[in-house]
PDB file of N, CA, C and O in Angstrom:
ATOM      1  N   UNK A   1       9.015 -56.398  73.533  1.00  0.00           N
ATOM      2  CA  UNK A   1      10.314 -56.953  73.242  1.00  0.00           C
ATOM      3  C   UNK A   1      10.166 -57.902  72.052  1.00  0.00           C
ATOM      4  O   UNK A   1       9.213 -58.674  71.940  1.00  0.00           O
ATOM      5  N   UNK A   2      11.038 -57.812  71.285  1.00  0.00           N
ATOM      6  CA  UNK A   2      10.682 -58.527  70.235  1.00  0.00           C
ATOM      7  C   UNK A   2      12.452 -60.112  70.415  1.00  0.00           C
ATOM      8  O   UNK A   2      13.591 -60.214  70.871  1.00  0.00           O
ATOM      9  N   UNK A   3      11.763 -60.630  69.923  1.00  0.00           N
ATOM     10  CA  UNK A   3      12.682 -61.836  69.894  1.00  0.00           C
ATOM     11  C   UNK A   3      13.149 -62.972  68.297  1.00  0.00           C
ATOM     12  O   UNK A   3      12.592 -63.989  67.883  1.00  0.00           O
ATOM     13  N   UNK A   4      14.205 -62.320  67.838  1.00  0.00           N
ATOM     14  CA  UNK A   4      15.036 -63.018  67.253  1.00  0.00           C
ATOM     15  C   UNK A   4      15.546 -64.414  66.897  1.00  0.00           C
ATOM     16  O   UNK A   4      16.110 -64.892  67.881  1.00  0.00           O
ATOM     17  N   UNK A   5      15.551 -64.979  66.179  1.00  0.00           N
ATOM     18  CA  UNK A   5      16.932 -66.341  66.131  1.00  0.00           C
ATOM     19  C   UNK A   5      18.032 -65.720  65.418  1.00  0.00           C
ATOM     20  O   UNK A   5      18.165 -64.555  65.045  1.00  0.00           O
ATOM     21  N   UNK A   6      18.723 -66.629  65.313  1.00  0.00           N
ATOM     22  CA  UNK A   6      20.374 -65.950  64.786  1.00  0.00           C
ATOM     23  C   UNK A   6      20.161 -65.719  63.378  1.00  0.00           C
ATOM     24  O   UNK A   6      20.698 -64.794  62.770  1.00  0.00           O
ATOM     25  N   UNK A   7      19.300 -66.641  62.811  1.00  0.00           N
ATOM     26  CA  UNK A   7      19.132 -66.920  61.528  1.00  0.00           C
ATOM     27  C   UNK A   7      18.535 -65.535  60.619  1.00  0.00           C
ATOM     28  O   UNK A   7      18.943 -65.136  59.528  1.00  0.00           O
ATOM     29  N   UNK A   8      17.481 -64.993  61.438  1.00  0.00           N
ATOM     30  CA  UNK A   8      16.885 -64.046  61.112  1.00  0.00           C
ATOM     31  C   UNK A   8      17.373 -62.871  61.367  1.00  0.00           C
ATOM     32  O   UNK A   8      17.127 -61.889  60.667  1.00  0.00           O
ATOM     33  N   UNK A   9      18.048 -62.856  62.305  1.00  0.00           N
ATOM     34  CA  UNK A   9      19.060 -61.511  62.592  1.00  0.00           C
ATOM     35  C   UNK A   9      19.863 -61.525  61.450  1.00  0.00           C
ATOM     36  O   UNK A   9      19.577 -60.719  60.565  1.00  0.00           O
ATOM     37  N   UNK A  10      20.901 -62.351  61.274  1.00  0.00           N
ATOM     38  CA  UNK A  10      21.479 -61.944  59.954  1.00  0.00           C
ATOM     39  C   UNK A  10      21.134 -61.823  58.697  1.00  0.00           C
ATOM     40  O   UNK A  10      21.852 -61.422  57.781  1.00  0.00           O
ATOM     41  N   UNK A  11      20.000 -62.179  58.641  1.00  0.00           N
ATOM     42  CA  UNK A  11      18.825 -62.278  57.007  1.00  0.00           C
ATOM     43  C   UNK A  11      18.637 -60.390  57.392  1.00  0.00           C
ATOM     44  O   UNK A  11      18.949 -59.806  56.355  1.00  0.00           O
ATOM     45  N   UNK A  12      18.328 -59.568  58.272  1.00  0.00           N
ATOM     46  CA  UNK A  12      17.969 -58.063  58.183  1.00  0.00           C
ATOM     47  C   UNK A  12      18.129 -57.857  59.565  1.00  0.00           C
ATOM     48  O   UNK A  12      17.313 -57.816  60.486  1.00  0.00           O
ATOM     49  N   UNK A  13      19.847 -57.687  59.496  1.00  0.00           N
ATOM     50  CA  UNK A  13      20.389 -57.054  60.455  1.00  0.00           C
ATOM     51  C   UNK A  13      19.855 -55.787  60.307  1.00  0.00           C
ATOM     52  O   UNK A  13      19.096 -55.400  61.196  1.00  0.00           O
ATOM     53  N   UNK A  14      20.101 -55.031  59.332  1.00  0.00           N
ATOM     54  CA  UNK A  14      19.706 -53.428  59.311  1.00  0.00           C
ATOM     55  C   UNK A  14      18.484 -53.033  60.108  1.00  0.00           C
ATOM     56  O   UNK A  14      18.464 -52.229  61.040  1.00  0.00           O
ATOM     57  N   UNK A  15      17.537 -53.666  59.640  1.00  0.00           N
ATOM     58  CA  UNK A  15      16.296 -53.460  60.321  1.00  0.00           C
ATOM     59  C   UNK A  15      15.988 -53.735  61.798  1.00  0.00           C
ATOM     60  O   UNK A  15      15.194 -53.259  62.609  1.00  0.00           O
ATOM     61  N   UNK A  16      16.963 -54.728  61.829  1.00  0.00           N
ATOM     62  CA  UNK A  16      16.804 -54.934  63.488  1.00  0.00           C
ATOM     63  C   UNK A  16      17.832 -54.207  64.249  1.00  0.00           C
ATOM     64  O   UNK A  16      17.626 -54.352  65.454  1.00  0.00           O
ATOM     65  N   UNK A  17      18.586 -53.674  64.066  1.00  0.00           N
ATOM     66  CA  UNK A  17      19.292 -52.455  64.271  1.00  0.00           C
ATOM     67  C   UNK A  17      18.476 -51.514  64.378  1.00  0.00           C
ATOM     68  O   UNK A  17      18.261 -51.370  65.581  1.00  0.00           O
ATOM     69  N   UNK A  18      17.794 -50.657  63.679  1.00  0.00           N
ATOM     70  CA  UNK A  18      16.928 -49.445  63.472  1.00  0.00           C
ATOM     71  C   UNK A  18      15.836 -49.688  64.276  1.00  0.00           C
ATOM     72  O   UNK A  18      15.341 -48.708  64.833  1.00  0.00           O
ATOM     73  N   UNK A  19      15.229 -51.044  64.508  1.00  0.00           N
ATOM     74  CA  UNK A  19      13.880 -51.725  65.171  1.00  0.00           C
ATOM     75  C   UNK A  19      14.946 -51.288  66.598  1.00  0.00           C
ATOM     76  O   UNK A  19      15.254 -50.135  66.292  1.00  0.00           O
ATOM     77  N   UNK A  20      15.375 -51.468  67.420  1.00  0.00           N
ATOM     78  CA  UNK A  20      16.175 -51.411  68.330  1.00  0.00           C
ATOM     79  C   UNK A  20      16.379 -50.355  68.892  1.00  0.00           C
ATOM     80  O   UNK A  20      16.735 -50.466  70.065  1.00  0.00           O
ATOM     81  N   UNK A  21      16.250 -48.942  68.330  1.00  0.00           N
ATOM     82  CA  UNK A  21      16.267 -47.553  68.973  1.00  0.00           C
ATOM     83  C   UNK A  21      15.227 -47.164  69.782  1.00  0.00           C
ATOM     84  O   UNK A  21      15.215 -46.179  70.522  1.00  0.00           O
ATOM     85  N   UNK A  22      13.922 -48.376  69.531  1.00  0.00           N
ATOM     86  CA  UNK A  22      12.410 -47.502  69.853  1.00  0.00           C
ATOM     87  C   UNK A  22      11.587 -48.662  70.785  1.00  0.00           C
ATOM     88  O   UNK A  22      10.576 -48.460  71.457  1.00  0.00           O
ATOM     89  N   UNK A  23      12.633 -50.460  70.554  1.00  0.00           N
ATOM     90  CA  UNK A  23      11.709 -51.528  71.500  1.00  0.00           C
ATOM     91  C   UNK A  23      13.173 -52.292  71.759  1.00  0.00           C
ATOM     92  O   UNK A  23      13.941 -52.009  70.839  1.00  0.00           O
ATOM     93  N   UNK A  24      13.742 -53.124  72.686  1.00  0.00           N
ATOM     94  CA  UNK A  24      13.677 -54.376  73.157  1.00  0.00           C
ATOM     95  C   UNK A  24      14.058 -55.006  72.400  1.00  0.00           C
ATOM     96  O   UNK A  24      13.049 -55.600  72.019  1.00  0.00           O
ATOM     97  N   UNK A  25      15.591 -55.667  71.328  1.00  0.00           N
ATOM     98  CA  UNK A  25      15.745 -56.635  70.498  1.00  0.00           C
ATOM     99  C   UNK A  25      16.786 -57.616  71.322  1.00  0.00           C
ATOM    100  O   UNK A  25      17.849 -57.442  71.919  1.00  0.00           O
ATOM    101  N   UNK A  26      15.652 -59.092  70.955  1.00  0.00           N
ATOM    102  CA  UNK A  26      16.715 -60.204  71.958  1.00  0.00           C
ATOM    103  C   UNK A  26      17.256 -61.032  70.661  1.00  0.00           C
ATOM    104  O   UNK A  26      16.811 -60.419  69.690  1.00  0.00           O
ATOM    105  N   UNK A  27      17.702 -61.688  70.396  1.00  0.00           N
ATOM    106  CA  UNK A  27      18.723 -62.550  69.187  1.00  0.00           C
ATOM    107  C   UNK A  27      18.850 -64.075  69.983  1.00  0.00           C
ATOM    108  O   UNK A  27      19.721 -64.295  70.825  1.00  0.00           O
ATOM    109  N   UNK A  28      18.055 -64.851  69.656  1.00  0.00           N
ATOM    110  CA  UNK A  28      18.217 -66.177  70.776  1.00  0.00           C
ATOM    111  C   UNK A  28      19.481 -67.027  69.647  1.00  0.00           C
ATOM    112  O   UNK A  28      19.671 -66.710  68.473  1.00  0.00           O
ATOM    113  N   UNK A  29      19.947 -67.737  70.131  1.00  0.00           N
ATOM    114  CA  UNK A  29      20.944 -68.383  68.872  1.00  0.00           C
ATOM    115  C   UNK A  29      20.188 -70.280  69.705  1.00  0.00           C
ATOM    116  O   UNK A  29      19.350 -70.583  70.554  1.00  0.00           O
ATOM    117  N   UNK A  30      20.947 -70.875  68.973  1.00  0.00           N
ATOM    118  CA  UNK A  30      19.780 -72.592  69.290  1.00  0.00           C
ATOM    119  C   UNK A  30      20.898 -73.014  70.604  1.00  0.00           C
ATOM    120  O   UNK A  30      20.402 -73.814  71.397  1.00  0.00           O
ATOM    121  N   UNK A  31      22.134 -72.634  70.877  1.00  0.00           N
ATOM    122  CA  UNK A  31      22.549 -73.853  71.676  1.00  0.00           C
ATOM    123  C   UNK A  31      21.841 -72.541  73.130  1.00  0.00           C
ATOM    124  O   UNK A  31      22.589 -72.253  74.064  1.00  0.00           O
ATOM    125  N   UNK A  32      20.800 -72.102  73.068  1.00  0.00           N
ATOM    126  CA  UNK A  32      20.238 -71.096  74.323  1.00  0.00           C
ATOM    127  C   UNK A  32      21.020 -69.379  74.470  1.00  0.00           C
ATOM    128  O   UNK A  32      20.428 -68.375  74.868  1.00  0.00           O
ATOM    129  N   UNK A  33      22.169 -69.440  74.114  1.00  0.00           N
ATOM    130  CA  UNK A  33      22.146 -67.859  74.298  1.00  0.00           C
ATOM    131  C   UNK A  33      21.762 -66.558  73.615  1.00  0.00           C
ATOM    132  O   UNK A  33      21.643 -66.292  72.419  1.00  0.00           O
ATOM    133  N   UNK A  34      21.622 -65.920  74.562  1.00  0.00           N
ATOM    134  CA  UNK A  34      20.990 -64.435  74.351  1.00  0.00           C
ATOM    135  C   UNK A  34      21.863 -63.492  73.882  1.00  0.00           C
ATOM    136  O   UNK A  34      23.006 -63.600  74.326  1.00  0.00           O
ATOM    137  N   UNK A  35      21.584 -62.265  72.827  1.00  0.00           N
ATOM    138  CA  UNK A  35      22.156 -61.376  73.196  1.00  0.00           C
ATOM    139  C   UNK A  35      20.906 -60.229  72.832  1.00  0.00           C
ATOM    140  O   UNK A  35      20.002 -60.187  71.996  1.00  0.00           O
ATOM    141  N   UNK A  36      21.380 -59.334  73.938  1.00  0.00           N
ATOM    142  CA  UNK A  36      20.443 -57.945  73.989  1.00  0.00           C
ATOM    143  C   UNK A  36      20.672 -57.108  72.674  1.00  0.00           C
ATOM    144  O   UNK A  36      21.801 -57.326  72.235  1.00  0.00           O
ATOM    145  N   UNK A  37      20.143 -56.455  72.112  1.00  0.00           N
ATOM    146  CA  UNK A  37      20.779 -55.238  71.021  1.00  0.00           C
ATOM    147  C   UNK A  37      20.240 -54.115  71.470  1.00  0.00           C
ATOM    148  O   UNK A  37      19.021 -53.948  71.417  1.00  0.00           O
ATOM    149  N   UNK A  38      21.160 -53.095  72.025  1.00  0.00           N
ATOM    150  CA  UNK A  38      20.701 -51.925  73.064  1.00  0.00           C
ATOM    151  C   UNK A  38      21.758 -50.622  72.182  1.00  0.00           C
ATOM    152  O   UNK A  38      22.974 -50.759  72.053  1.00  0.00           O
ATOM    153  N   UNK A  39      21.429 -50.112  71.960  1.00  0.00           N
ATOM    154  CA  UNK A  39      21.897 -48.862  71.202  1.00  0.00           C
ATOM    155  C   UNK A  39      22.676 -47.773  71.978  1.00  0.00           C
ATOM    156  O   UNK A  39      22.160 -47.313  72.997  1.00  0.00           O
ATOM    157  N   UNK A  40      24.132 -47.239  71.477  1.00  0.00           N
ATOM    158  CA  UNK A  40      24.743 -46.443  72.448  1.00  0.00           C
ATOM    159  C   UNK A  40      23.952 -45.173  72.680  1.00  0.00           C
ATOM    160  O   UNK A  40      23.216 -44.891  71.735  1.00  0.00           O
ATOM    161  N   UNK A  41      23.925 -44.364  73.675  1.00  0.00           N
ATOM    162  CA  UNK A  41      23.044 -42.995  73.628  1.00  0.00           C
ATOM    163  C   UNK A  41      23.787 -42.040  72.910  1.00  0.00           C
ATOM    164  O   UNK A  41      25.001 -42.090  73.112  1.00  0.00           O
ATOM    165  N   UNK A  42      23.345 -41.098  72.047  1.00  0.00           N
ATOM    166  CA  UNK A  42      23.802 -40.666  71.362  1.00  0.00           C
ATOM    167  C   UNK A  42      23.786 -39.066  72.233  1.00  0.00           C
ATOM    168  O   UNK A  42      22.897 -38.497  72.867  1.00  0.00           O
ATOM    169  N   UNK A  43      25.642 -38.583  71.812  1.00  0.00           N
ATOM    170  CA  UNK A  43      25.808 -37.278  72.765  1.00  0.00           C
ATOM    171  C   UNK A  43      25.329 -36.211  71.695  1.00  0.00           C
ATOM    172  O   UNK A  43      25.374 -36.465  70.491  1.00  0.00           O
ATOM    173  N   UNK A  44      24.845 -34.947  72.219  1.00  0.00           N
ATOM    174  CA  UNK A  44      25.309 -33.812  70.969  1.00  0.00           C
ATOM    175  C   UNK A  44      26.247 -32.547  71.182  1.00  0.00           C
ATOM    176  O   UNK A  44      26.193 -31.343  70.930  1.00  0.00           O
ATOM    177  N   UNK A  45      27.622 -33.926  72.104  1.00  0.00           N
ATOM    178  CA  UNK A  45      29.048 -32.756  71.744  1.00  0.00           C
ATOM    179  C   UNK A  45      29.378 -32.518  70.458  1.00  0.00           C
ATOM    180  O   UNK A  45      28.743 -33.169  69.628  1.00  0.00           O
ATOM    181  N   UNK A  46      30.093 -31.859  70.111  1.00  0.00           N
ATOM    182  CA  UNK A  46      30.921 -31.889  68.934  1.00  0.00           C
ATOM    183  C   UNK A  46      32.690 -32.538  69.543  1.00  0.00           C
ATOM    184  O   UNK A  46      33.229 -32.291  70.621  1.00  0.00           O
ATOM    185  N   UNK A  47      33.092 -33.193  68.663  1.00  0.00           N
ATOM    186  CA  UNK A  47      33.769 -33.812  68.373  1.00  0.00           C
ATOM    187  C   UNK A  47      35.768 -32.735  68.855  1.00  0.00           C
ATOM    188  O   UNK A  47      36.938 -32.860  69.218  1.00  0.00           O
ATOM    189  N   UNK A  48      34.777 -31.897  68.469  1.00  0.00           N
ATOM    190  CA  UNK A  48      35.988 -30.680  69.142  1.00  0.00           C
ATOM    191  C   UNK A  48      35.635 -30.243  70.135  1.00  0.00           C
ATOM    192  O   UNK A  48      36.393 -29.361  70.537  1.00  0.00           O
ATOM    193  N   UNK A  49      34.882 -30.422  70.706  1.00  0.00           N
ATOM    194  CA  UNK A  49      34.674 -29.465  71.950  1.00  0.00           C
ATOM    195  C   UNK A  49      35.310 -30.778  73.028  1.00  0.00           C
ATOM    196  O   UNK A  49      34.781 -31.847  73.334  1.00  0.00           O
ATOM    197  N   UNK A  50      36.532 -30.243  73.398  1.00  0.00           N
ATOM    198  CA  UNK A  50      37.476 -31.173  74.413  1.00  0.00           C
ATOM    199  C   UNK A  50      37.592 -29.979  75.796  1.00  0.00           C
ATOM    200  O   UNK A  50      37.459 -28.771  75.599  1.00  0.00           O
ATOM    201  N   UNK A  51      37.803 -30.453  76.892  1.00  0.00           N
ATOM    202  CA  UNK A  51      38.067 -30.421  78.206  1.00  0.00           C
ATOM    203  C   UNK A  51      39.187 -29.812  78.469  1.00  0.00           C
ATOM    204  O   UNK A  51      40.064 -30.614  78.149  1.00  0.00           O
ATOM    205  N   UNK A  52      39.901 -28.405  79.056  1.00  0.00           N
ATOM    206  CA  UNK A  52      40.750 -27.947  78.933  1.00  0.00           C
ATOM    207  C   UNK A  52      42.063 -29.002  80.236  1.00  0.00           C
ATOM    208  O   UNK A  52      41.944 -29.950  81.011  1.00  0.00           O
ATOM    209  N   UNK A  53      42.838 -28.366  79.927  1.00  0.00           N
ATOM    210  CA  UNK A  53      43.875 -29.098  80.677  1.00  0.00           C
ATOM    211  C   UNK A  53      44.059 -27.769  82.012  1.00  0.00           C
ATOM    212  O   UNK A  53      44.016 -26.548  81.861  1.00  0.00           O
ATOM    213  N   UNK A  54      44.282 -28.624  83.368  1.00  0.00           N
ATOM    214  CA  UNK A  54      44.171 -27.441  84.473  1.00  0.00           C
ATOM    215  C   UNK A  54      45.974 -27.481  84.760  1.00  0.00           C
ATOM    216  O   UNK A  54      46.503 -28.307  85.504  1.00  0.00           O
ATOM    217  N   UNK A  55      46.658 -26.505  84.066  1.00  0.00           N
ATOM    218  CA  UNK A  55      47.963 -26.263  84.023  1.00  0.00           C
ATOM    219  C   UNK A  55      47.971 -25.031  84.895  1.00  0.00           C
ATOM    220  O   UNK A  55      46.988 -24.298  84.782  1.00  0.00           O
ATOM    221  N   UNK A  56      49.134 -24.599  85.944  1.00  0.00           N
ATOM    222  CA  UNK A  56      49.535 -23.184  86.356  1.00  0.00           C
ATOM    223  C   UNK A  56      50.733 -22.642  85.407  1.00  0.00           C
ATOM    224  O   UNK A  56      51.909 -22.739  85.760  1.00  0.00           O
ATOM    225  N   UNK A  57      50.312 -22.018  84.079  1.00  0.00           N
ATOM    226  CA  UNK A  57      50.971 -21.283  83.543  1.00  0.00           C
ATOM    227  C   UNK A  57      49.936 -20.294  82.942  1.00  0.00           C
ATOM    228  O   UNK A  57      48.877 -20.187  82.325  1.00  0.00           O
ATOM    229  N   UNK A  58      50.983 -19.630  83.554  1.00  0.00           N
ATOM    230  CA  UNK A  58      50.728 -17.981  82.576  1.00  0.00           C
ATOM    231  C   UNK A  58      50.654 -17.699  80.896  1.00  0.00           C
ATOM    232  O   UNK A  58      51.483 -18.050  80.056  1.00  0.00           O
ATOM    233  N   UNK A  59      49.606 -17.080  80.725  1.00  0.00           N
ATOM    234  CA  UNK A  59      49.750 -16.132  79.240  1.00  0.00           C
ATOM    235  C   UNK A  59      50.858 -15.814  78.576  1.00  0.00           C
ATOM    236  O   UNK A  59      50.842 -15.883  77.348  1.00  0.00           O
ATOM    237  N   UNK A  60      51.757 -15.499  79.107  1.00  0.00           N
ATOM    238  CA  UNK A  60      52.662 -14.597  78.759  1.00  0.00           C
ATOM    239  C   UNK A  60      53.642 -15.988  78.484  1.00  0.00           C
ATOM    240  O   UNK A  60      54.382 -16.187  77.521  1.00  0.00           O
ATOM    241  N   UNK A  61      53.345 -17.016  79.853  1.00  0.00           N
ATOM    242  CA  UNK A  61      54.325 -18.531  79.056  1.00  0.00           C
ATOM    243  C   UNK A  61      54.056 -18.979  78.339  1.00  0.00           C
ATOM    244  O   UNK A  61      54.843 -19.853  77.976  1.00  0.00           O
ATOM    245  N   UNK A  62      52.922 -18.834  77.607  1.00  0.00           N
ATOM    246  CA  UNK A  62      52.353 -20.044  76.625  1.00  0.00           C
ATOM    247  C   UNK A  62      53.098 -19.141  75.765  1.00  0.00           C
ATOM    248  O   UNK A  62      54.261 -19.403  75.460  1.00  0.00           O
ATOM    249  N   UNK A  63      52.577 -18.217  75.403  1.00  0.00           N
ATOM    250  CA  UNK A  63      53.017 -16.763  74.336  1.00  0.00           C
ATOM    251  C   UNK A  63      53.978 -16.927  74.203  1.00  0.00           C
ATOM    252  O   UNK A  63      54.368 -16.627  73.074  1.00  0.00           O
ATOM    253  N   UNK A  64      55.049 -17.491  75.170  1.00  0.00           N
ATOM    254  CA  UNK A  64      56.515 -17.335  74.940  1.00  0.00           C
ATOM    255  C   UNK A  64      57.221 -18.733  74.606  1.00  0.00           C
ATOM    256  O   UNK A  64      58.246 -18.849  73.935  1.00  0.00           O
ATOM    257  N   UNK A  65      56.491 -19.772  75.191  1.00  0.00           N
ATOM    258  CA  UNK A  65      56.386 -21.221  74.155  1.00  0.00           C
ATOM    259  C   UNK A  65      56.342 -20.704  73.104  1.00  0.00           C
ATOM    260  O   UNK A  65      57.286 -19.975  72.799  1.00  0.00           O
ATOM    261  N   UNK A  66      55.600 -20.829  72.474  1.00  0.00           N
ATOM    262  CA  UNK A  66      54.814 -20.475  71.061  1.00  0.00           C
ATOM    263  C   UNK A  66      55.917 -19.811  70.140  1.00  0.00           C
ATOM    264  O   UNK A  66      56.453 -20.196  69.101  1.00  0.00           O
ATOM    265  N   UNK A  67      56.025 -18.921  70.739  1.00  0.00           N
ATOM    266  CA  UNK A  67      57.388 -18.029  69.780  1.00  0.00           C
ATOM    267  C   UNK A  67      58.712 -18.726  69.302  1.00  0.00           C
ATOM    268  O   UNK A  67      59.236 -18.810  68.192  1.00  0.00           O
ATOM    269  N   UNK A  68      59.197 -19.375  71.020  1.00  0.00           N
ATOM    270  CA  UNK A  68      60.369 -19.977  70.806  1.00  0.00           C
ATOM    271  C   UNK A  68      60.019 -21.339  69.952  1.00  0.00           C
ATOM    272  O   UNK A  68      60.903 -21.632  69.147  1.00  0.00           O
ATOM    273  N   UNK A  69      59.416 -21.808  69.970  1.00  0.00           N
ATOM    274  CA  UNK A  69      59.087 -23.091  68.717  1.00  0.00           C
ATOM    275  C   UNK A  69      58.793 -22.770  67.173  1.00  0.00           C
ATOM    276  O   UNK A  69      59.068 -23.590  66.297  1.00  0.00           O
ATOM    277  N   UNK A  70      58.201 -21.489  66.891  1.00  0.00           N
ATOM    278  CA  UNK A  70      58.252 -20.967  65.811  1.00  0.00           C
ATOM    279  C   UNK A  70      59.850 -20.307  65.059  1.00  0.00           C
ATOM    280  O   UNK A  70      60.202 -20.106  63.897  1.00  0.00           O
ATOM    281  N   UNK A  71      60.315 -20.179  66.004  1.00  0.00           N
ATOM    282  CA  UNK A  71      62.100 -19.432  66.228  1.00  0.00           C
ATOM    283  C   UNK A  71      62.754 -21.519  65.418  1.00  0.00           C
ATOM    284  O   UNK A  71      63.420 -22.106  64.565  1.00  0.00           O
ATOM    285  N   UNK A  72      62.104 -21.622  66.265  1.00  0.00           N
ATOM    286  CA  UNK A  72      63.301 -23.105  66.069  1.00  0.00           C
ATOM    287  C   UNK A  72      63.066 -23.588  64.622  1.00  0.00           C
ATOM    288  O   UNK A  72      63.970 -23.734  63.798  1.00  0.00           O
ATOM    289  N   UNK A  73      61.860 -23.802  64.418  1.00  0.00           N
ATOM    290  CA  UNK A  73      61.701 -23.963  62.251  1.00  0.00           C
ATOM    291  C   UNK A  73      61.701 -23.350  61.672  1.00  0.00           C
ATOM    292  O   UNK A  73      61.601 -23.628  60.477  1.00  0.00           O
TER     293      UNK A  73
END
């Protein structure tokens, strides 16, 4: 674990960012508090790939949505 002051965190944030994927970064500031720097986990969805919606309609309704909204512009 490596340990920080505030001072030095903001002198090379970047690095202690990047230092942070692979150990343990603490940031002490002087009046005593901590903060952890813990990195979000990174997904490999794509950004489109969404969750369908569980609707009871038919093919033939969507198909027929679809038309009548194209009819209307």
């Amino acid at each position: 674990m490596k340990i920080y002051t505030y001072s030095q965190a903001r002198q090379k944030l970047a690095d202690i960012l990047e230092e942070s994927k692979s150990e343990d970064v603490v940031i002490h500031r002087r009046k005593g508090d901590k903060f952890f720097i813990v990195p979000e986990a990174r997904t490999q969805r794509s950004p489109f790939d969404v969750s369908g919606l569980r609707k009871n309609i038919s093919r033939k309704e969507i198909l027929d949505a679809i038309r009548e909204s194209r009819e209307r512009s």
